[in-house]
C-alpha positions as CSV (number, residue, x, y, z in Angstrom):
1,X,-8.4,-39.6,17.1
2,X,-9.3,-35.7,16.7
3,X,-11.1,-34.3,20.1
4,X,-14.4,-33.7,18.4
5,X,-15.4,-30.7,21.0
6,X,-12.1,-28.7,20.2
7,X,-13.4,-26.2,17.6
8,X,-12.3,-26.4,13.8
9,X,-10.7,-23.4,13.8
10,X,-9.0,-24.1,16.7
11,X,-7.7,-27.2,15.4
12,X,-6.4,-25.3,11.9
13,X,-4.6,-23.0,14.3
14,X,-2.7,-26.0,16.2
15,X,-2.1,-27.4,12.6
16,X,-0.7,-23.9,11.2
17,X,1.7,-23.5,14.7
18,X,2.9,-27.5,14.2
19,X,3.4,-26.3,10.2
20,X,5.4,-23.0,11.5
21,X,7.5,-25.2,14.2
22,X,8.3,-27.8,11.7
23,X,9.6,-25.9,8.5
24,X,6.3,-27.5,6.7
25,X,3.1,-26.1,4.9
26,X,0.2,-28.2,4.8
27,X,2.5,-31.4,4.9
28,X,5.1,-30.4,2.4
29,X,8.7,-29.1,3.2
30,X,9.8,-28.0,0.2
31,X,9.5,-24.5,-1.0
32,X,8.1,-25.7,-4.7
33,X,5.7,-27.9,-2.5
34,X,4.5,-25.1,-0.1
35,X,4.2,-22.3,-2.9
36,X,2.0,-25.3,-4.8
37,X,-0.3,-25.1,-1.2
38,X,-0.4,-21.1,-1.3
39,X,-1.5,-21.1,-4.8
40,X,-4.6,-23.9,-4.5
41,X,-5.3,-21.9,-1.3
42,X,-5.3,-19.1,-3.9
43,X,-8.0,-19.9,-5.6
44,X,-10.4,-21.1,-2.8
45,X,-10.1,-18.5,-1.1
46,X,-10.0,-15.7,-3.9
47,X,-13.8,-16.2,-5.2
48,X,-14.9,-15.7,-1.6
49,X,-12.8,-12.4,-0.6
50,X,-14.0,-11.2,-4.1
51,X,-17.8,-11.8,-2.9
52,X,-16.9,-9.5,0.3
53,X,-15.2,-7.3,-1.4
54,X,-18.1,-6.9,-4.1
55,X,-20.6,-7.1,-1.0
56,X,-19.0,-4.1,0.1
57,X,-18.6,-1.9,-3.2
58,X,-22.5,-2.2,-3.5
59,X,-23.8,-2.3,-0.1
60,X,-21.5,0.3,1.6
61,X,-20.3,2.2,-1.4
62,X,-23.2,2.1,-3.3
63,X,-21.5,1.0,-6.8
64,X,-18.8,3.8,-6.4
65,X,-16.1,1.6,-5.6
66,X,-13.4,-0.4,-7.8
67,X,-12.4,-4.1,-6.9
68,X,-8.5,-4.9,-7.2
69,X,-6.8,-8.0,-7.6
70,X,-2.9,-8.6,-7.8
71,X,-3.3,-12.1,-8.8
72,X,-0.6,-14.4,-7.5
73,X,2.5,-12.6,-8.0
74,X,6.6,-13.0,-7.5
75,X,7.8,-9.8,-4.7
76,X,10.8,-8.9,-2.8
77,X,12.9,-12.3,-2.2
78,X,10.9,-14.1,-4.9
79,X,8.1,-14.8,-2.3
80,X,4.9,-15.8,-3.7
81,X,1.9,-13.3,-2.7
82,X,-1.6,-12.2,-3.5
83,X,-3.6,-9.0,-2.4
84,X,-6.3,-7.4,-3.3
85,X,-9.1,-4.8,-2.0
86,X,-12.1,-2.3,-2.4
87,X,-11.3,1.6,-3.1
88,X,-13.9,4.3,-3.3
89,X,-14.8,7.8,-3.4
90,X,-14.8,7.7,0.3
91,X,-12.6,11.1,1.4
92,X,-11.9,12.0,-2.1
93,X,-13.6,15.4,-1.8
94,X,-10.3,16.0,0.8
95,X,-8.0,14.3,-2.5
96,X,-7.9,11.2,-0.7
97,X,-9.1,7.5,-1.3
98,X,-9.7,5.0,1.1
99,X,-9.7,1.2,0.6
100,X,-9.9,-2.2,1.9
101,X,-7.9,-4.4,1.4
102,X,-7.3,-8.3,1.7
């Protein structure tokens, strides 16, 4: 039974260390399996960095800014990633851009 006054997030982060010790990802030991977990974390997680990230543009930015997404993509090694981030006009008048990114 789960010690109910050990934080949630604590908990996750004992969960993520027994993954990372175990060769596993959410239960799953296979890469196909784990890559399956990274891309259904994908999209809960995506709509929500997007809010921030919009959040951002308009509050901080005032409009200016530009939203990015890679989308879940194939990199170096055939690793399965996804980025994304906020640019804006922030510096530009030195020929620079700055961003955020996620």
């Amino acid at each position: 039974m789960p010690d109910e006054t050990v934080p949630a997030h604590i908990t996750g982060l004992k969960r993520h260390f027994e993954d990372l010790r175990d060769g596993t990802h959410g239960g799953s030991a296979s890469r196909e399996d784990k890559e399956a977990h990274f891309g259904t974390a994908v999209q809960l997680l995506a709509p929500v960095a997007r809010q921030v990230l919009t959040e951002l543009n308009t509050l901080l930015l005032q409009g200016s800014g530009q939203i990015t997404e890679t989308g879940l993509l194939r990199g170096r090694a055939n690793v399965a990633s996804y980025s994304g981030g906020v640019g804006g006009p922030v510096g530009a008048h030195r020929g620079r851009e700055r961003c955020g990114r996620f």
